[in-house]
One Martini backbone bead per residue (centre of mass of N, CA, C, O) as a GRO file, in nm:
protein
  343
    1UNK     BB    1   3.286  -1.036  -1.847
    2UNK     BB    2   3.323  -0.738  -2.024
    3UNK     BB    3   3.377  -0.452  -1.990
    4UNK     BB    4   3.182  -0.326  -2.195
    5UNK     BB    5   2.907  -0.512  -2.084
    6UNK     BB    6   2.934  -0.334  -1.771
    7UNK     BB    7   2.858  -0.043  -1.969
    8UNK     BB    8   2.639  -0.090  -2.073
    9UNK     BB    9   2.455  -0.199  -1.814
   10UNK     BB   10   2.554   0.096  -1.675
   11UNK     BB   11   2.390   0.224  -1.858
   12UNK     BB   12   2.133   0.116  -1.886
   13UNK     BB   13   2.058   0.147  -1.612
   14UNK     BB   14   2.063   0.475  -1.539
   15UNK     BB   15   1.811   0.512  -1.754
   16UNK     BB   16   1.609   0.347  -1.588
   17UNK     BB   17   1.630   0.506  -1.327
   18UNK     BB   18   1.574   0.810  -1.478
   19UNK     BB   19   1.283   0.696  -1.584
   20UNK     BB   20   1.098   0.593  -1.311
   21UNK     BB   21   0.926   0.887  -1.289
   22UNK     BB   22   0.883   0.864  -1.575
   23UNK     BB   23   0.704   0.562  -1.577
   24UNK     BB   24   0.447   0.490  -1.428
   25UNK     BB   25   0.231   0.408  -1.538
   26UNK     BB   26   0.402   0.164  -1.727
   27UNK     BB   27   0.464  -0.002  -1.480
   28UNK     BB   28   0.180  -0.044  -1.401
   29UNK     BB   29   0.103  -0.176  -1.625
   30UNK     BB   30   0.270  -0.415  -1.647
   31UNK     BB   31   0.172  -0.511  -1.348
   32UNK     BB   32  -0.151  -0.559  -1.485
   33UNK     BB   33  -0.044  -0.759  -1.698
   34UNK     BB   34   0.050  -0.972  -1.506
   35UNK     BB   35  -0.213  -1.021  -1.362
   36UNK     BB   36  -0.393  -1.078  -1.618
   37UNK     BB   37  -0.186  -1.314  -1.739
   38UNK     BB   38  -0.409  -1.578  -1.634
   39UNK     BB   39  -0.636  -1.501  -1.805
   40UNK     BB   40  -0.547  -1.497  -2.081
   41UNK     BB   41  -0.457  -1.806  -2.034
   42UNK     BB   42  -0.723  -1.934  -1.977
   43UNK     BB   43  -0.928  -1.869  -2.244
   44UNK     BB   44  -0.702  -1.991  -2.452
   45UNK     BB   45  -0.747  -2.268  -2.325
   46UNK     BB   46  -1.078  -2.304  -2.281
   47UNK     BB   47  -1.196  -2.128  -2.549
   48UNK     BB   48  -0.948  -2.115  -2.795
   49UNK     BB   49  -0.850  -1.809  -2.818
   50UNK     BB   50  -0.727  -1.560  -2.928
   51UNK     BB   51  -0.527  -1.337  -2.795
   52UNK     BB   52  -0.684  -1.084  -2.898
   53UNK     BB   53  -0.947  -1.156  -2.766
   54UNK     BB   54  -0.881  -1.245  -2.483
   55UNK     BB   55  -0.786  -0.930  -2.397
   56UNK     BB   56  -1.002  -0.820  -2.464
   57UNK     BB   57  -1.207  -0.960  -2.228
   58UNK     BB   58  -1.020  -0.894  -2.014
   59UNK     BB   59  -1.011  -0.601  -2.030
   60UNK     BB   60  -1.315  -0.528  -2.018
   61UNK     BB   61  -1.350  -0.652  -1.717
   62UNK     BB   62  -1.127  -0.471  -1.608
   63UNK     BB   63  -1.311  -0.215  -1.683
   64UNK     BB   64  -1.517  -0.255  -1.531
   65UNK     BB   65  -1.403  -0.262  -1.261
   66UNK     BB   66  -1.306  -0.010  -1.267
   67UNK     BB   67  -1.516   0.146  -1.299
   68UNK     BB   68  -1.697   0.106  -1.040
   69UNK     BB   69  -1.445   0.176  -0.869
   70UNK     BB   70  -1.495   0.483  -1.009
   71UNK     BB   71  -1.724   0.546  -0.902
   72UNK     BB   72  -1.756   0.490  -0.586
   73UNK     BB   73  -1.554   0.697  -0.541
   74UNK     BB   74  -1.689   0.932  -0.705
   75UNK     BB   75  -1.888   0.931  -0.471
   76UNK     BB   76  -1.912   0.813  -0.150
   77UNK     BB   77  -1.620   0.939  -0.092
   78UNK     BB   78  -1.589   1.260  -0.192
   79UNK     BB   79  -1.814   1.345   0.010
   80UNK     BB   80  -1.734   1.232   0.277
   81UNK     BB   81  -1.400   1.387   0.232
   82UNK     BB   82  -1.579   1.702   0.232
   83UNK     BB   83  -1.675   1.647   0.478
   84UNK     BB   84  -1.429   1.561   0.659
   85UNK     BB   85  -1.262   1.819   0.620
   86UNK     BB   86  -1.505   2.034   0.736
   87UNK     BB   87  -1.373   1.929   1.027
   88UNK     BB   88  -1.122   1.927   1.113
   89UNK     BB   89  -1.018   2.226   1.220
   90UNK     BB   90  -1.263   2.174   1.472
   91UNK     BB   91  -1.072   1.932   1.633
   92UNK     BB   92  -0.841   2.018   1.651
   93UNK     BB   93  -0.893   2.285   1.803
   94UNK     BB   94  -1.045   2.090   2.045
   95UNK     BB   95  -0.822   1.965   2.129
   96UNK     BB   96  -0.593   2.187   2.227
   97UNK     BB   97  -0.847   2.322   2.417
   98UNK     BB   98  -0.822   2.072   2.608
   99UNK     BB   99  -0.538   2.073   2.666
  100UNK     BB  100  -0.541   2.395   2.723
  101UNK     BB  101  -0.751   2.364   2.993
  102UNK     BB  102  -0.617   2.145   3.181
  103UNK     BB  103  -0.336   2.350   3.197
  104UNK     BB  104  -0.493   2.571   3.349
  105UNK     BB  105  -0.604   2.388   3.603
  106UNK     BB  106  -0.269   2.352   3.681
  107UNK     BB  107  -0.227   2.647   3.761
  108UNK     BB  108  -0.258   2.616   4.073
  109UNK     BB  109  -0.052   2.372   4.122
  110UNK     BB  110   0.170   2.604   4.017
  111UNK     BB  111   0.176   2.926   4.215
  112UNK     BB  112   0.500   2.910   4.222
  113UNK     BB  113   0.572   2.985   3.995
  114UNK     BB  114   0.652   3.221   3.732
  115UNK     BB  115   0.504   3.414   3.527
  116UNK     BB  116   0.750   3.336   3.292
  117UNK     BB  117   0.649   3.037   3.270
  118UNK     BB  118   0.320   3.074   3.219
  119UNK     BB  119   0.346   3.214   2.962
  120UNK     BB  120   0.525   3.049   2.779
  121UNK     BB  121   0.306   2.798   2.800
  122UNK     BB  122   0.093   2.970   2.658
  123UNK     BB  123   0.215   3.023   2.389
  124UNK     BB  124   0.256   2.756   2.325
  125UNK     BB  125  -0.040   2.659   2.297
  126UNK     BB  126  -0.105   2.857   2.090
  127UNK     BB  127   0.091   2.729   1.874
  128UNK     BB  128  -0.030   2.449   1.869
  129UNK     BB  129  -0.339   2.576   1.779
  130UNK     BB  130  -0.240   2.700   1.546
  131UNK     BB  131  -0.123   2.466   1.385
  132UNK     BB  132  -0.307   2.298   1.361
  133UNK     BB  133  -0.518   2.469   1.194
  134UNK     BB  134  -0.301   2.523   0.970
  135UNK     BB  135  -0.261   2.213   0.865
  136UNK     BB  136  -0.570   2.158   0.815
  137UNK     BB  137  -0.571   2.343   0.589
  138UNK     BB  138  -0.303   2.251   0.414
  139UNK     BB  139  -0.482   1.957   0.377
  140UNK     BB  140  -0.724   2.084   0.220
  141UNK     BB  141  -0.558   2.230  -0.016
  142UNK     BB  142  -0.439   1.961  -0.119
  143UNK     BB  143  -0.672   1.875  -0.212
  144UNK     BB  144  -0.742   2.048  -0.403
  145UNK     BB  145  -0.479   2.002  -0.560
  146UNK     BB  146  -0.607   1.731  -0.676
  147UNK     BB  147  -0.863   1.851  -0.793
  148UNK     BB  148  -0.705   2.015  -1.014
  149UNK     BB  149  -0.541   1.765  -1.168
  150UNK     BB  150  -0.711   1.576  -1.262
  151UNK     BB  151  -0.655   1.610  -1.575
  152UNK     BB  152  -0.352   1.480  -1.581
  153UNK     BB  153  -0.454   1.221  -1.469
  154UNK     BB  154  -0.636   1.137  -1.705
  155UNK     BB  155  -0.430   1.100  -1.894
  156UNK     BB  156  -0.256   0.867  -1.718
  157UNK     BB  157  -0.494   0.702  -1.793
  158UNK     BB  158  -0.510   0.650  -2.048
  159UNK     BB  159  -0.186   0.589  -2.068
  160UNK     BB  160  -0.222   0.323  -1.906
  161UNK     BB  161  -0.470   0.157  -2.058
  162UNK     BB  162  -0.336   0.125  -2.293
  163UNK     BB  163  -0.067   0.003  -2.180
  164UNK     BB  164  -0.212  -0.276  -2.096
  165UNK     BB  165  -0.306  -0.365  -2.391
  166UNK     BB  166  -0.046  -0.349  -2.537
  167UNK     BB  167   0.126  -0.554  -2.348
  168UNK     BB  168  -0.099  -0.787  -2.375
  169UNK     BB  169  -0.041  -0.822  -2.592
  170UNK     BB  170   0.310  -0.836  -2.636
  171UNK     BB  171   0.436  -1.022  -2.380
  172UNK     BB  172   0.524  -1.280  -2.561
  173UNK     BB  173   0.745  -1.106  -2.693
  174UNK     BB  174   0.885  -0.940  -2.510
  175UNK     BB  175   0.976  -1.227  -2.351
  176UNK     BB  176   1.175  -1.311  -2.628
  177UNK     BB  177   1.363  -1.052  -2.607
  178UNK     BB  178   1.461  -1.085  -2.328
  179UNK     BB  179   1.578  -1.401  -2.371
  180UNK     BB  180   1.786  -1.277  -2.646
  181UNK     BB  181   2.014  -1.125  -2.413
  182UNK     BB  182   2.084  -1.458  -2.411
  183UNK     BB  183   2.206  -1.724  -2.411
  184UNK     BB  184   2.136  -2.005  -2.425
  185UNK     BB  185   2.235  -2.160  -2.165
  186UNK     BB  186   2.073  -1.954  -1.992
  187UNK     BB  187   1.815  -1.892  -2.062
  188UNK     BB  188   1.644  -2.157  -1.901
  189UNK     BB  189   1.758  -1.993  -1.623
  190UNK     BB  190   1.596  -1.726  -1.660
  191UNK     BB  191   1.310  -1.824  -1.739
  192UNK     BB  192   1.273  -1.946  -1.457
  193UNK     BB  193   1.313  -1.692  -1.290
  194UNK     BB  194   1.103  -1.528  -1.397
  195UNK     BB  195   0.875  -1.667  -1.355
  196UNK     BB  196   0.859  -1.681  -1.088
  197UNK     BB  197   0.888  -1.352  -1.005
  198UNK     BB  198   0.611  -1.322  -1.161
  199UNK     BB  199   0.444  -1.499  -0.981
  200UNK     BB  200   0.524  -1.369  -0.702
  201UNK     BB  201   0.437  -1.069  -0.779
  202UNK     BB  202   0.155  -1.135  -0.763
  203UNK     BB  203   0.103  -1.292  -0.541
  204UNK     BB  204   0.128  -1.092  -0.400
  205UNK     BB  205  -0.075  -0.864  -0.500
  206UNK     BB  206  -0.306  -1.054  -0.397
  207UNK     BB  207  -0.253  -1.053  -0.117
  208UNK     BB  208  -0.297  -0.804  -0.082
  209UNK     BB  209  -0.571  -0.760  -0.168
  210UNK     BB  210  -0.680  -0.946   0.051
  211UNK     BB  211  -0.578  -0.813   0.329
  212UNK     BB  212  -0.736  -0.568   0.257
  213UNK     BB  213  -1.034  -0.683   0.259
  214UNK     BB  214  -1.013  -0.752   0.533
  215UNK     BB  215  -0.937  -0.467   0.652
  216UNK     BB  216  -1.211  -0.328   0.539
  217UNK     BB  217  -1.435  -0.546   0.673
  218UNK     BB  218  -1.336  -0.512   0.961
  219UNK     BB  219  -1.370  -0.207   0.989
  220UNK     BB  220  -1.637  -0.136   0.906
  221UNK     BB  221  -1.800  -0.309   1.086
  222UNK     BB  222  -1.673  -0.165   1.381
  223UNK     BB  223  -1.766   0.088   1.309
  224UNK     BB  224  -2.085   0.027   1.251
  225UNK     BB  225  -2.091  -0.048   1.567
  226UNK     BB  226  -2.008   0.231   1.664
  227UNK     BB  227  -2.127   0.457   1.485
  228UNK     BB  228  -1.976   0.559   1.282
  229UNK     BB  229  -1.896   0.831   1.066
  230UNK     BB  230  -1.731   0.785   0.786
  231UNK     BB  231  -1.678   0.436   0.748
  232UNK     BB  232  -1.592   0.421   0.450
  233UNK     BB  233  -1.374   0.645   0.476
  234UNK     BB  234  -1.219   0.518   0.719
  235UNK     BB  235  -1.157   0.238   0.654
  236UNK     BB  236  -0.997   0.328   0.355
  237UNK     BB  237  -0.776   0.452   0.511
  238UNK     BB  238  -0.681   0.214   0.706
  239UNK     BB  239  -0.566   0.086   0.477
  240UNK     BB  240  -0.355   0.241   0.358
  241UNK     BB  241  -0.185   0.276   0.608
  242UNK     BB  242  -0.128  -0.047   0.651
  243UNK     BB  243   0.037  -0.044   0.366
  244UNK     BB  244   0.228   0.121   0.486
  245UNK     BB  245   0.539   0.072   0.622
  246UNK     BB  246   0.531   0.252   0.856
  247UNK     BB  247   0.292   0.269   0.988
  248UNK     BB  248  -0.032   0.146   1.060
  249UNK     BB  249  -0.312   0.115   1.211
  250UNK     BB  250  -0.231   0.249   1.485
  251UNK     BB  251  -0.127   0.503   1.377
  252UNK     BB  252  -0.483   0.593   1.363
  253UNK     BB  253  -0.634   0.463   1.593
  254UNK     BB  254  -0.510   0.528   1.843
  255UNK     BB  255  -0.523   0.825   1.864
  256UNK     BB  256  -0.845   0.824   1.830
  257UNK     BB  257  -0.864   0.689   2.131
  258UNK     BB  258  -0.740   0.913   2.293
  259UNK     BB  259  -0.908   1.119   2.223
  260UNK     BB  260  -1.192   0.999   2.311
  261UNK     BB  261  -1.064   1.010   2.641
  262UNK     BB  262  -1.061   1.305   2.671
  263UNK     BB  263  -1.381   1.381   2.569
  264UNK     BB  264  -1.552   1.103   2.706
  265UNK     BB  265  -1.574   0.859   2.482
  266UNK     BB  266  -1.540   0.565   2.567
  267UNK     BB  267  -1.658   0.380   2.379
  268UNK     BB  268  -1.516   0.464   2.141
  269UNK     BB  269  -1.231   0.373   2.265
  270UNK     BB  270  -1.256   0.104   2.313
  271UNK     BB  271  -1.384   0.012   2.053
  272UNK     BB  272  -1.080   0.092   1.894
  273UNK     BB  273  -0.912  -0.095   2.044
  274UNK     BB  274  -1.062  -0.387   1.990
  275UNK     BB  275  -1.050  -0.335   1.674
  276UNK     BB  276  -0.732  -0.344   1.663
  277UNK     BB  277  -0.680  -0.622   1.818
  278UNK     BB  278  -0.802  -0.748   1.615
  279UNK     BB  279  -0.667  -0.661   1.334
  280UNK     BB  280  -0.388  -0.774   1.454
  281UNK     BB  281  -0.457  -1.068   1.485
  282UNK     BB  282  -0.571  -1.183   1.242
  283UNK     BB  283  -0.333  -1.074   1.054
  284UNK     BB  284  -0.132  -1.262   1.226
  285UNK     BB  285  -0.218  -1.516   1.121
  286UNK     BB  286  -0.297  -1.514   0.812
  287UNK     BB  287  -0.039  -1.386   0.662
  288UNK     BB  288   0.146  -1.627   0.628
  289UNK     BB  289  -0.070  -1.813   0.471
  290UNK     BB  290  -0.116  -1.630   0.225
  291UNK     BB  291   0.159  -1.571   0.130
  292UNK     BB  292   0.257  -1.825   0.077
  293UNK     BB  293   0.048  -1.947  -0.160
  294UNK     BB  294   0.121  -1.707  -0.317
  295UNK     BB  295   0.449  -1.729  -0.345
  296UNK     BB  296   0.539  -2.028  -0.310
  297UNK     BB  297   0.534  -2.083  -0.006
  298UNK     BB  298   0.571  -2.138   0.325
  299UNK     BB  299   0.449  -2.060   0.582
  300UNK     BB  300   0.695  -2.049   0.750
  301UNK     BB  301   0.860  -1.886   0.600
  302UNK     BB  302   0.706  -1.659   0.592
  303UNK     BB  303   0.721  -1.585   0.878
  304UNK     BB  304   0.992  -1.581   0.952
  305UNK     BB  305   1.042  -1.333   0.709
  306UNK     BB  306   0.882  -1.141   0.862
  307UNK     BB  307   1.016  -1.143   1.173
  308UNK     BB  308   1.322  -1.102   1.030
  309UNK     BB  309   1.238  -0.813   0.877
  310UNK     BB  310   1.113  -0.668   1.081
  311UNK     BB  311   1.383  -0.713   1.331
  312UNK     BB  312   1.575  -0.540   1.123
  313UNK     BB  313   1.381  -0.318   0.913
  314UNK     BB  314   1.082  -0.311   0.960
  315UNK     BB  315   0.831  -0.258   0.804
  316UNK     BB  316   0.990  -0.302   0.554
  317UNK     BB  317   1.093  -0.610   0.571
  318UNK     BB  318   0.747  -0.731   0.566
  319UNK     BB  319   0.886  -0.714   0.220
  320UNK     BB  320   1.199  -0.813   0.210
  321UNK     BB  321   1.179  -1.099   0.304
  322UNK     BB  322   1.013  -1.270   0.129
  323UNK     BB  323   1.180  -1.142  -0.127
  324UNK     BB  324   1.444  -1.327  -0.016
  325UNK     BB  325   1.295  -1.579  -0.081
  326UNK     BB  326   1.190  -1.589  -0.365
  327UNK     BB  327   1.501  -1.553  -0.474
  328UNK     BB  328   1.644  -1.810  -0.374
  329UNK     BB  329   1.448  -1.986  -0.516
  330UNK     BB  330   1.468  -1.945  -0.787
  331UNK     BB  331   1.774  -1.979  -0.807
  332UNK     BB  332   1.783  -2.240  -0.707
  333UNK     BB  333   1.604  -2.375  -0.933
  334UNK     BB  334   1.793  -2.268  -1.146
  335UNK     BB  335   2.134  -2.350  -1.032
  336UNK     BB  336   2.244  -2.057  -0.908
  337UNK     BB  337   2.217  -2.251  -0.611
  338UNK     BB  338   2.417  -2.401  -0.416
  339UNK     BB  339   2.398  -2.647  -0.154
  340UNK     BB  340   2.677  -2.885  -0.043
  341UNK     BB  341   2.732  -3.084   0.273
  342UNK     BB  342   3.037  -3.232   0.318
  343UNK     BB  343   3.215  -3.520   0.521
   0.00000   0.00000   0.00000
């Protein structure tokens, strides 16, 4: 490849990393129509359809689905979210006043500290204690100023969905362009891996919403038997934090069970606990066996490339490994790599 070819590459480059903060909606536009794009193909195929009708009946089905799931976004989530916003900072100021109640009765055992000593730690706790309730109104402020972006935000959906319709729409002129940018030669290993690196895309995508819904209705069943209040949205919540690659379901189950032994309500922190241990236990069965399945590899390197993804790169891993057996088959089934051990 000469000088030239690796200017244009490299600057080409660069102006794609600069503009894909200001091109979220198009990537997820594109990201949803590569996942709509097997059902407007089986439409074309099973009831002889022109490509335009296909995407118009996909994309309708696809708005009903959308649409359900933001009305009832918009009604039983944002009520939920309302009141328990309005609970939070006399939680957290609760939690840090049983705390520094618990402190103060330890202050008899330590009768020989220092004036100076034992006022410090009450500062302390005073410190705790504000910033508790500062944090929490700080987190209701932020709520409240993202119900004020609204506005912005609907544009950011119209500007969404018309992108979607209009990518499934021109989907196959798209890919006919970007094969047109190699040569003949390269063009059917380049058609081969783009080709399975989409299915593997979608593949993970799907995985990734089946695993999240096993973990909203096991979370949910477990809420609804402890008789917790905001089972809606504290499932909906739980599975939130489950997909961020650094936290996972314990950092935020543990804790509100830690809080509810420190305030004597066992049977709820034990039952936190259990809820816990099978959603982490059934998820660590499942998750091998459907990531396989769906990303087109064997349940053992799922497995495999999750534990040594983990083991190297921490939550991070447990998506970078997969990614990087996908990558391997692709190339390697596309020809460009090669490993034969000859004696």
């Amino acid at each position: 490849m000469s000088l030239k070819n690796l200017i244009i590459i490299g600057l080409v480059l660069a102006v794609v990393i600069f503009l894909i903060p200001y091109s979220i909606p198009l990537i997820l536009a594109l990201v949803t129509a590569l996942v709509l794009e097997p059902a407007i193909k089986l439409f074309i195929k099973n009831f002889k359809m022109k490509r335009l009708l296909s995407v118009t009946v996909v994309f309708i089905l696809f708005l009903a689905g959308f649409g359900l799931l933001s009305y009832w976004l918009t009604t039983t989530l944002v009520v939920q979210t309302i009141e328990f916003l309005s609970i939070v900072p006399s939680y957290a100021v609760k939690v840090f006043g049983l705390i520094e109640k618990d402190l103060y009765k330890a202050e008899k055992l330590y009768a020989s500290l220092p004036p100076e000593v034992i006022s410090t730690i009450q500062n302390a706790l005073m410190g705790f204690k504000t910033f508790a309730g500062s944090f929490a109104t700080k987190l209701t402020n932020g709520i409240i100023a993202v119900i004020a972006s609204i506005p912005q935000l609907l544009i950011y959906l119209i500007i969404y969905l018309v992108a979607v319709f209009l990518i499934s729409l021109d989907l196959p002129r798209l890919f006919a362009n970007f094969l047109n940018l190699f040569t003949t030669s390269a063009r059917e290993k380049v058609e081969l891996v783009f080709t399975q690196l989409s299915r593997a895309t979608v593949g993970f995508i799907r995985a990734q919403i089946i695993l999240s819904f096993i973990t909203y209705v096991l979370a949910l069943i477990g809420l609804l038997i402890l008789d917790v209040k905001y089972a809606v949205l504290i499932a909906l919540f739980i599975v939130l934090v489950d997909i961020l690659p650094i936290l996972g379901t314990g950092s935020f189950i543990v804790p509100w069970a830690v809080y509810n032994f420190v305030v004597s309500n066992d049977f709820l922190a034990i039952g936190l606990l259990i809820m816990f241990a099978v959603l982490t236990v059934i998820r660590r069965i499942i998750e091998p066996k459907i990531l396989g399945s769906s990303l087109g590899i064997s349940a053992l390197a799922a497995l495999i490339s999750l534990y040594l993804g983990f083991q190297l790169l921490g939550f991070v891993g447990l998506i970078v490994g997969p990614a990087l057996v996908i990558i391997y088959e692709a190339l390697r089934s596309a020809g460009f790599v090669k490993i034969k051990i000859d004696f």
